[in-house]
C-alpha positions as CSV (number, residue, x, y, z in Angstrom):
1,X,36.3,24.3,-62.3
2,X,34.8,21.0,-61.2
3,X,35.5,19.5,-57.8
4,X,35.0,15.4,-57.1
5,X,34.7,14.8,-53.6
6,X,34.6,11.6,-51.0
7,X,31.2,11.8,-49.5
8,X,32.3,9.7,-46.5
9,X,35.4,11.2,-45.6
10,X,34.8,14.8,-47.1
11,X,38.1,14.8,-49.1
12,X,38.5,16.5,-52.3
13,X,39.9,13.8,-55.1
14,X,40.0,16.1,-57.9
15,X,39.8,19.4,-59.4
16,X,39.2,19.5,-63.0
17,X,39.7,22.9,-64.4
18,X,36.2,22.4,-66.7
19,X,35.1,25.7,-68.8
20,X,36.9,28.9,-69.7
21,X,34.1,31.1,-67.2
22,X,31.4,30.3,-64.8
23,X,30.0,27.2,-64.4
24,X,25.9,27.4,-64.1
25,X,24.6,24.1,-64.0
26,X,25.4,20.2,-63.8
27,X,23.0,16.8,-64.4
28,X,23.8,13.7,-63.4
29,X,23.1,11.3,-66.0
30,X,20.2,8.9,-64.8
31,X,22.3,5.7,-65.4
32,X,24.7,7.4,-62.4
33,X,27.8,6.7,-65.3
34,X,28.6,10.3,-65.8
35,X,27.7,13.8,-65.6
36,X,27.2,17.4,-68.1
37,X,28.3,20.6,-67.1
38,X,27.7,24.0,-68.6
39,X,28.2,27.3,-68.0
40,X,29.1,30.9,-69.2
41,X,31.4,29.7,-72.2
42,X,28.5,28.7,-73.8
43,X,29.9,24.8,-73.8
44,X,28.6,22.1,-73.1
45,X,30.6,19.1,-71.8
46,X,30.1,15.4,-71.0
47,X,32.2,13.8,-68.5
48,X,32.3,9.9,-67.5
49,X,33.0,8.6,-64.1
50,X,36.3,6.5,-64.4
51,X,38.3,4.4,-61.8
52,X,42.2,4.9,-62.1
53,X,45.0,5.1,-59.9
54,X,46.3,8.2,-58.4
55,X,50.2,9.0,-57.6
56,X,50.1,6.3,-54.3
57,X,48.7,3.0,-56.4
58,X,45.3,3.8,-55.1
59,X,42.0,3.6,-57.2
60,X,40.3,6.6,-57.1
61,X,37.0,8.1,-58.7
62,X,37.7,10.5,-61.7
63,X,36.4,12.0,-64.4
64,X,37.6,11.8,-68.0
65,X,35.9,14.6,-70.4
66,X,34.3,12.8,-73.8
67,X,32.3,15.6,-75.8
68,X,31.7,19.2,-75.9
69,X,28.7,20.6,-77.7
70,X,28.7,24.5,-78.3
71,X,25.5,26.3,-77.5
72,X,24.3,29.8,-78.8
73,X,24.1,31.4,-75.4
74,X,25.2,30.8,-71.9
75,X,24.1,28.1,-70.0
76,X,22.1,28.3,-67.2
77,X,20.5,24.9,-66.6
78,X,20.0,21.5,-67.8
79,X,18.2,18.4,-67.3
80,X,18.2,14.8,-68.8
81,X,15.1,12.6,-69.5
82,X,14.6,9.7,-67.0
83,X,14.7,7.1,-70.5
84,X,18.1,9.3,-71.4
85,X,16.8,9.8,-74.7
86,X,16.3,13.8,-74.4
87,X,18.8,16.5,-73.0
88,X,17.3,20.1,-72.3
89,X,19.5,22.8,-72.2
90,X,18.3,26.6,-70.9
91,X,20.0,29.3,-72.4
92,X,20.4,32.7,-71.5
93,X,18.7,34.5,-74.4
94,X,15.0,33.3,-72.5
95,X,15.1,29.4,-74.6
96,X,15.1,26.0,-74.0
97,X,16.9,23.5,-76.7
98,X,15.9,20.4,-76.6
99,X,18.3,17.9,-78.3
100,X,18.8,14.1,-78.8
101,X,20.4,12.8,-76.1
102,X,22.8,10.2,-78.0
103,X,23.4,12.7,-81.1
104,X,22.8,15.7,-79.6
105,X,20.9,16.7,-83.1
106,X,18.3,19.2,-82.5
107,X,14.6,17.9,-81.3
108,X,12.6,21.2,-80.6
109,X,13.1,24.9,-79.0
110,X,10.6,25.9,-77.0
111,X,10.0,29.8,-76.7
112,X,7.9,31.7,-74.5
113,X,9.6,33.1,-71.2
114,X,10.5,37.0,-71.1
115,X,13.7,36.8,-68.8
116,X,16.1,33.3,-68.5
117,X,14.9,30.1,-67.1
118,X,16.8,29.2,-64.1
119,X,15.3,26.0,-63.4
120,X,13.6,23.1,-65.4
121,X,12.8,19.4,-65.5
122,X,11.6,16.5,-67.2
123,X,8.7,14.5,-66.0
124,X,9.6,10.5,-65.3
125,X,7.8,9.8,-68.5
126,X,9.3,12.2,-70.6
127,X,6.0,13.8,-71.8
128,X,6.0,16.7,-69.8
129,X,9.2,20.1,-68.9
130,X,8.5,21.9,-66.5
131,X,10.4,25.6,-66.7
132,X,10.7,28.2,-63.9
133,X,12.1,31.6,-65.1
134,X,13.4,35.1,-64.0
135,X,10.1,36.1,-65.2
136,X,7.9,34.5,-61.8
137,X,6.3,32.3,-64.2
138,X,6.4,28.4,-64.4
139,X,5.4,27.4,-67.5
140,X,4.4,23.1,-69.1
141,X,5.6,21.9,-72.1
142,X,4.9,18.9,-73.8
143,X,7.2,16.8,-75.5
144,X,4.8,14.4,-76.9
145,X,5.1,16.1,-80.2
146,X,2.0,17.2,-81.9
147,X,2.5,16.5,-85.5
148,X,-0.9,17.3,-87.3
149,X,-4.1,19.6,-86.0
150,X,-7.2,20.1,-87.8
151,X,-10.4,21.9,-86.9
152,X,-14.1,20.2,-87.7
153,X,-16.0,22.8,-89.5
154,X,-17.9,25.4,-88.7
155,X,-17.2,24.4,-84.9
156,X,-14.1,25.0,-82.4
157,X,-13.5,21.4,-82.0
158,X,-10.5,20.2,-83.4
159,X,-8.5,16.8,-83.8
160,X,-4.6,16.6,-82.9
161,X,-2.3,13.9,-83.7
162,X,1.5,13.2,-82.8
163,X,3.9,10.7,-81.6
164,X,1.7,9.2,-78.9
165,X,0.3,7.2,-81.6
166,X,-3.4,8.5,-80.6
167,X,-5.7,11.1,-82.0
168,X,-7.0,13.2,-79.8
169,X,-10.7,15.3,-79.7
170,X,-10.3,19.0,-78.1
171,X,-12.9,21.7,-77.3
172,X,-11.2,24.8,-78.4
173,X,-13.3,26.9,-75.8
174,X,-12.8,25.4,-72.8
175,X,-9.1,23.6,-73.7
176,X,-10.4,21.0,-72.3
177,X,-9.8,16.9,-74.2
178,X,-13.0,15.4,-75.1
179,X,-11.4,11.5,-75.6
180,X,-8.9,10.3,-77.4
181,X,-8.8,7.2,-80.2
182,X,-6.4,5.0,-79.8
183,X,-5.4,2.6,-82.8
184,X,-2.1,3.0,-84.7
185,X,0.9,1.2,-83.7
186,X,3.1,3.8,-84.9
187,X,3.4,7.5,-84.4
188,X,0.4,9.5,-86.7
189,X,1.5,11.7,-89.7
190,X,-1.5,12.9,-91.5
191,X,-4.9,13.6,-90.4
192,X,-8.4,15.0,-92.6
193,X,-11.5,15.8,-91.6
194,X,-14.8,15.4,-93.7
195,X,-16.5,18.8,-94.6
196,X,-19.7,17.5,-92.9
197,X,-17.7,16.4,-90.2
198,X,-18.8,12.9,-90.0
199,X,-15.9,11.2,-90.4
200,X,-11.8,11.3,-90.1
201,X,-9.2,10.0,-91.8
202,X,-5.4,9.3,-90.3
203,X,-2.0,8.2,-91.8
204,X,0.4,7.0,-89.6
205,X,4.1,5.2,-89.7
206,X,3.0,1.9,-89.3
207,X,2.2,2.2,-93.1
208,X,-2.0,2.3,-92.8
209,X,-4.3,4.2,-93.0
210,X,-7.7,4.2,-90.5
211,X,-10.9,5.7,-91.4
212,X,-12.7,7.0,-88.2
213,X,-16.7,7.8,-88.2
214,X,-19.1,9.9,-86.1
215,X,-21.6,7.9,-84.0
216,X,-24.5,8.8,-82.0
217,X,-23.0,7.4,-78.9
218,X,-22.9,10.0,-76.0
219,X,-19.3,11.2,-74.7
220,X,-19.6,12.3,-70.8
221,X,-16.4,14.0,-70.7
222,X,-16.3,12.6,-66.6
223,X,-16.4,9.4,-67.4
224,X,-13.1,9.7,-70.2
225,X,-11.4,11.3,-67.5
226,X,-12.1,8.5,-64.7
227,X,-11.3,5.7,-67.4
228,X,-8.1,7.5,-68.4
229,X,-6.8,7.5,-64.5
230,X,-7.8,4.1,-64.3
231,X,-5.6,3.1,-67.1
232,X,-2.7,5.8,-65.9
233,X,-3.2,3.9,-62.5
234,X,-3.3,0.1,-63.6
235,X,0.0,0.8,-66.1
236,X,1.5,2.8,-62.6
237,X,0.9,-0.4,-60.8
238,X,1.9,-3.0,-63.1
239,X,5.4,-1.0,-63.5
240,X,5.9,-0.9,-59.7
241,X,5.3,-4.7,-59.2
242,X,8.3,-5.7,-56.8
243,X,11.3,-7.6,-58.8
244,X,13.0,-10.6,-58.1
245,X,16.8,-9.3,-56.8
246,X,19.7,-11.5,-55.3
247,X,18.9,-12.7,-51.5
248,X,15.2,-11.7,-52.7
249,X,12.8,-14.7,-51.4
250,X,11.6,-17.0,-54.4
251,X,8.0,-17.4,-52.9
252,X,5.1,-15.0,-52.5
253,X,2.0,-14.3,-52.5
254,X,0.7,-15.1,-56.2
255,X,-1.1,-12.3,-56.9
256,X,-0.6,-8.7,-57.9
257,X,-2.3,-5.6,-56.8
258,X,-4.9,-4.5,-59.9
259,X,-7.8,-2.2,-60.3
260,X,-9.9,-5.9,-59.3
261,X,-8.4,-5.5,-55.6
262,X,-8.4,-1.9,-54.6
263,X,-12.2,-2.6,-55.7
264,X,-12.5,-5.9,-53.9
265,X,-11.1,-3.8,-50.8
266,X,-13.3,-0.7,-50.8
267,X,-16.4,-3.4,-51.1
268,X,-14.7,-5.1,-47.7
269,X,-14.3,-1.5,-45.8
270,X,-17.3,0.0,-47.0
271,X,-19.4,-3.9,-45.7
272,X,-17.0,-3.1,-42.3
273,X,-18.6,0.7,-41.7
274,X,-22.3,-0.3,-43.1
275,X,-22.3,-3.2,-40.0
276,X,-20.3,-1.1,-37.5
277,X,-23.0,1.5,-38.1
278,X,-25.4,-0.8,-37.7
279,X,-23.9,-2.2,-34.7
280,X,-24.1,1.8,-33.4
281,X,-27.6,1.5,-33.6
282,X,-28.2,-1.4,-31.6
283,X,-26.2,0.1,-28.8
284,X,-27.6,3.4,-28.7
285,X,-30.9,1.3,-28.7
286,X,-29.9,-1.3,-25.6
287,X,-28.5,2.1,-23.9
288,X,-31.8,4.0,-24.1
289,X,-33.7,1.0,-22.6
290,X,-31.3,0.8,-19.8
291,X,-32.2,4.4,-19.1
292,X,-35.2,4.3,-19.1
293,X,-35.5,1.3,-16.9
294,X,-33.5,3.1,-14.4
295,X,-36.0,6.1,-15.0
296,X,-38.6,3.8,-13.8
297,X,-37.5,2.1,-11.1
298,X,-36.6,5.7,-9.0
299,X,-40.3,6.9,-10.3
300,X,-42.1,4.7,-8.3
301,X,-45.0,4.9,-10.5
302,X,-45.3,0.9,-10.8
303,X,-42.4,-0.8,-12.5
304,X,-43.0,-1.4,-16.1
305,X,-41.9,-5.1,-18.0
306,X,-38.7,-4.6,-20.4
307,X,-40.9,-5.7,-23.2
308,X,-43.2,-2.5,-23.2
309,X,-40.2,-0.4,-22.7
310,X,-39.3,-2.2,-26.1
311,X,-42.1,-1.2,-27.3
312,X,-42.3,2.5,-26.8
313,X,-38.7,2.9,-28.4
314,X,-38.8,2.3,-32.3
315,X,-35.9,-0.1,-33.1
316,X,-33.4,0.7,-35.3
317,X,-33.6,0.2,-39.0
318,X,-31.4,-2.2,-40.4
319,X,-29.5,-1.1,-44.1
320,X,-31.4,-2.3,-47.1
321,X,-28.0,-3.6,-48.2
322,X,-28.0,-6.4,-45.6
323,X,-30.9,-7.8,-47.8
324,X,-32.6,-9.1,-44.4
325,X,-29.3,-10.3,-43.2
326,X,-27.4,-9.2,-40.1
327,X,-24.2,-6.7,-40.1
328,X,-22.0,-9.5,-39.2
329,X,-23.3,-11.6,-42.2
330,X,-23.1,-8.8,-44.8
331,X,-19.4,-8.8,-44.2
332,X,-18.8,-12.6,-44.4
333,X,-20.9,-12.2,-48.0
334,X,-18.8,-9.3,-49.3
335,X,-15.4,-11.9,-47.9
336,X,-16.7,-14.5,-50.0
337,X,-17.4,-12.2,-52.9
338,X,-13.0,-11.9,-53.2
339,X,-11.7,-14.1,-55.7
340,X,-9.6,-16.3,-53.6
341,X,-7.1,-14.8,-55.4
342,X,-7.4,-11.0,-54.9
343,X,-8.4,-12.0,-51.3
344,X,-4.7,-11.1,-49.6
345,X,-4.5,-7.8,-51.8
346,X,-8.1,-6.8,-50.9
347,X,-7.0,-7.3,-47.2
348,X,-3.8,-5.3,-47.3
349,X,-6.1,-2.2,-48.5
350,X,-7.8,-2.3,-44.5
351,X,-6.3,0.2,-42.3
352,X,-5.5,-1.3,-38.9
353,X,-8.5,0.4,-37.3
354,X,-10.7,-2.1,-39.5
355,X,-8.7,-4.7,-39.1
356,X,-9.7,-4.6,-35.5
357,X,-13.0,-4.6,-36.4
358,X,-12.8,-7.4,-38.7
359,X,-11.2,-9.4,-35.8
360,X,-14.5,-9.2,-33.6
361,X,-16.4,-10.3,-36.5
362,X,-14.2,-13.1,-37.2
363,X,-14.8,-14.1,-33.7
364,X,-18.6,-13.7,-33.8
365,X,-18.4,-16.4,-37.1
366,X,-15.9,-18.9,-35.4
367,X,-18.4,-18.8,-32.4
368,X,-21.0,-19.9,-34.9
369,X,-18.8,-22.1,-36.9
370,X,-19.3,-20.7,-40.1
371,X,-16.8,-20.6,-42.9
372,X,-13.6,-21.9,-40.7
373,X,-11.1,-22.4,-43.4
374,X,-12.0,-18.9,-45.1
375,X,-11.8,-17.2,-41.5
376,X,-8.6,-18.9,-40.3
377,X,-7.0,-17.7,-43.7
378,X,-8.5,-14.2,-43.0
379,X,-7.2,-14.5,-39.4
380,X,-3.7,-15.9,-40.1
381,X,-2.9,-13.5,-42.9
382,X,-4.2,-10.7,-41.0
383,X,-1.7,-11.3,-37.9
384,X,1.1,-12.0,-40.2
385,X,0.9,-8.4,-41.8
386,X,0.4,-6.5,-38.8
387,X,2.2,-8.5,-36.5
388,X,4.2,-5.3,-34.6
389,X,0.9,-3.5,-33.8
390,X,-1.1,-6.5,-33.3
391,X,1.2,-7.2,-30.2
392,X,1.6,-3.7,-29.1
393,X,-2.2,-3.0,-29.0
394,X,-3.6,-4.4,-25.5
395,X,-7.3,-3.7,-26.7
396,X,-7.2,-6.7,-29.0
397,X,-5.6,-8.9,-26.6
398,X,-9.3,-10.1,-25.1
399,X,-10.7,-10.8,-28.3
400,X,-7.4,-12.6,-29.5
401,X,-7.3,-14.9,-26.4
402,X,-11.5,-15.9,-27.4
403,X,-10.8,-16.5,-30.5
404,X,-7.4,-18.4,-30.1
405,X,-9.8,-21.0,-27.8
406,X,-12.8,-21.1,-30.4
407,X,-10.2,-21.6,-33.4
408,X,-8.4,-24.0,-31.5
409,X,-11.9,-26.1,-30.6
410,X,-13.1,-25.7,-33.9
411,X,-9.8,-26.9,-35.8
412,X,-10.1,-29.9,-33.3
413,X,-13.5,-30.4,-33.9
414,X,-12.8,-30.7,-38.0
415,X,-9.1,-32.5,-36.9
416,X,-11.1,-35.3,-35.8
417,X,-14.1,-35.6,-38.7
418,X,-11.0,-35.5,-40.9
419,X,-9.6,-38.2,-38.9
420,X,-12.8,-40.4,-38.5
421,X,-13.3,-40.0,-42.3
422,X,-10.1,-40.9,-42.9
423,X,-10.4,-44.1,-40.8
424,X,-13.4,-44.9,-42.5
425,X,-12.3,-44.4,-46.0
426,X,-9.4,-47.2,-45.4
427,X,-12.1,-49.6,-44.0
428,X,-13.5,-49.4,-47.1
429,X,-10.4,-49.3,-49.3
430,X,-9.3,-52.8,-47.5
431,X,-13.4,-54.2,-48.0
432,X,-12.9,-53.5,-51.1
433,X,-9.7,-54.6,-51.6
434,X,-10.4,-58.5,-50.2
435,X,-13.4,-58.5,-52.2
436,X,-11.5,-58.4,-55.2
437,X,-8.5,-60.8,-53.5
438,X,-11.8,-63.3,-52.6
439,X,-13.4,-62.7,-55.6
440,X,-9.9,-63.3,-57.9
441,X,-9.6,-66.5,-55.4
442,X,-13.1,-67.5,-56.1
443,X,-12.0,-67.6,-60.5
444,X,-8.7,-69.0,-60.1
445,X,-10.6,-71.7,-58.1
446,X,-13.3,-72.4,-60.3
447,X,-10.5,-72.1,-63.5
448,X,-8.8,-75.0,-61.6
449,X,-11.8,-77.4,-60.8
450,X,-12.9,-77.0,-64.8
451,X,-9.4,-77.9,-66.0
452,X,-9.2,-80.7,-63.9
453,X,-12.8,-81.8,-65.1
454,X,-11.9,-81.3,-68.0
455,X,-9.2,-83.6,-67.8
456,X,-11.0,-86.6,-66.6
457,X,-13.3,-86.6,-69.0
458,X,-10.5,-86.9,-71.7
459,X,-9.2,-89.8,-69.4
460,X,-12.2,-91.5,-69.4
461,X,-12.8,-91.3,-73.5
């Protein structure tokens, strides 16, 4: 039987006397409107979630049976696709049907385990089953049908061809996938290979036909793998881009996080270790002249000037990325590399250890007034993300009270060149306004004075 509880309250709402025996498994459907249930009556049922009213007038959750399907074998598990378009169903003679979820009219059976499968999903994409059985084995399937193979000759390469609407390149050896050519808009039927091997030919359902040829162009099979995940993790992105829901804010930042970004951000963390390196350097430099200026001092031997100490320790190499630049300038350059924008996306990828760091160099380029509207937007953005652990971190409060003063000088400093350039911009404006006034006063004038000329000579004749 089937049982329908309250989750809040515990209390059982209904018990649906189900199938005739046992009853091994039940999936939720992924749109959350109903349920399946099998078991050791080798049925399978679909059930609905309805809302009717009980015995008292109140309206409870039930559910109202709507199909049974009869299998070969008992049931033992199943599992729905995430789209709802597949339904697997493990049986107890060591199979897995696969069926059409809205037809239930058979899509594949997949043999292979030597006792039952107990367990088994579908991956989100619905390319991929995973099966765990009696047997201690967990086996992959894919559900990306394969509809055509064929080798190259005289080789164990070979070409495969299904409903992903790609063909695909395998070494038979290692089982590994060379590359794959992508193409047909519709899933690919029919697929030939040359007897030299130097060219394919495909058929597929979008009613063409595509002839492929052999180049000279090297494959590195590392490089087809990293440009795969890059693709896998650009179409993973763009599908979790936040939605626009009721109460949602209507503004935001207008960007999105790409491939560009993440990129854009490694450059900025890996600029951020290259100068705090660098800055290492200096310090372990300044420290080892201290010491051995104290060194000399308790000698005795006749106190030596800080500038041959200098001398006798080599100074420290600066990175040949800096390009004759300082640490602290190597970062502003990578800043103003960012698109303005990717710039808050790029920024988001910092942990908060950098953004620490980026702080003091924000600092150091306020002090120096360089680039104040890009480092205010840096700085503003920056303590609006990380607001909570801003405030709860004491070490940044020094460095947060300098530069609050510099920024507050330097937006006054600009505040009143804005101001004065303003002012002078509306002297001009109201010059050149009278001019024209004096100068249209200046033609009506002289318009007048003709006319009147004019007139009296008229007069006269």
């Amino acid at each position: 039987s089937l049982e329908l509880y309250e989750v809040s309250s515990g209390d059982l709402l209904e018990e649906i006397e189900a199938h005739k025996a046992e009853v091994w498994s039940i999936a939720l459907r992924p749109d959350q409107q109903g349920l399946v249930s099998g078991g050791a009556d080798k049925q399978l049922k679909f059930w609905e979630f309805r809302m009717q009213k009980n015995e008292a007038g109140r309206r409870v959750l039930t559910l109202v049976h709507t199909k049974t399907v009869t299998m070969e074998d008992d049931i033992l598990a199943i599992v729905f696709s995430a789209d709802m378009k597949l339904i697997a169903v493990a049986l107890l003679d060591n199979t897995v049907k696969v069926f059409h979820a809205d037809t239930m009219n058979f899509f594949l059976s997949l043999y292979g385990h030597k006792l039952p499968v107990l367990a088994l999903d579908i991956s989100s994409d619905g390319t991929t089953l995973v099966t765990a059985s009696a047997d201690k084995n967990i086996k992959l399937w894919g559900l990306d049908l394969v509809i055509v193979i064929v080798h190259c000759f005289s080789t164990h390469y070979f070409f495969t061809a299904g409903k992903d609407k790609t063909i695909k390149y395998w070494d038979g050896d290692t089982y590994e996938k060379i590359f794959s050519l992508p193409g047909h808009q519709g899933e690919v039927w029919g697929l030939a290979v040359s007897n030299d091997g130097e060219f394919i030919v495909s058929s597929s359902h979008d009613r063409s036909i595509r002839i492929w040829e052999r180049t000279t162009e090297q494959i590195f099979i590392e490089e087809e793998r990293e440009s795969e995940l890059e693709k896998i993790f650009e179409a993973s992105l763009e599908d979790n881009q936040p939605s626009l829901e009721d109460g949602a804010r209507e503004t935001a930042i207008a960007t999105t996080r790409n491939l560009a970004t993440i990129r854009a951000g490694e450059l900025l963390i890996e600029a951020i270790d290259e100068a705090e390196k660098d800055k290492m350097k200096w310090v372990e430099y300044e420290n080892t002249i201290q010491s051995l200026q104290e060194m000399n001092e308790k000698s005795g031997l006749g106190k030596r000037s800080r500038k041959e100490l200098e001398n006798s320790v080599a100074k420290p190499h600066p990175s040949p990325l800096f390009q004759n630049r300082s640490g602290s300038d190597y970062v502003l350059s990578t800043l103003k590399s960012i698109p303005s924008n990717d710039l808050e996306q790029s920024l988001l990828s910092l942990s908060f250890s950098e953004v620490i760091q980026l702080f003091s160099y924000l600092e150091d380029w306020m002090m120096r007034n360089i680039a104040v509207e890009l480092n205010c937007r840096v700085m503003f953005f920056l303590l609006k993300a990380h607001h909570h652990q801003i405030v709860s971190n004491r070490t940044l409060l020094l460095t947060l009270t300098r530069l609050q003063e510099v920024t507050k000088n330097q937006l006054k400093s600009r505040k009143n060149t804005i101001g004065f350039n303003r002012a002078a911009m509306n002297f001009l404006a109201r010059e050149f306004e009278q001019a024209q006034s004096e100068s249209i006063f200046h033609e009506v004038t002289k318009n007048i004075m003709a006319t009147k000329s004019a007139t009296k000579k008229r007069k006269l004749k």
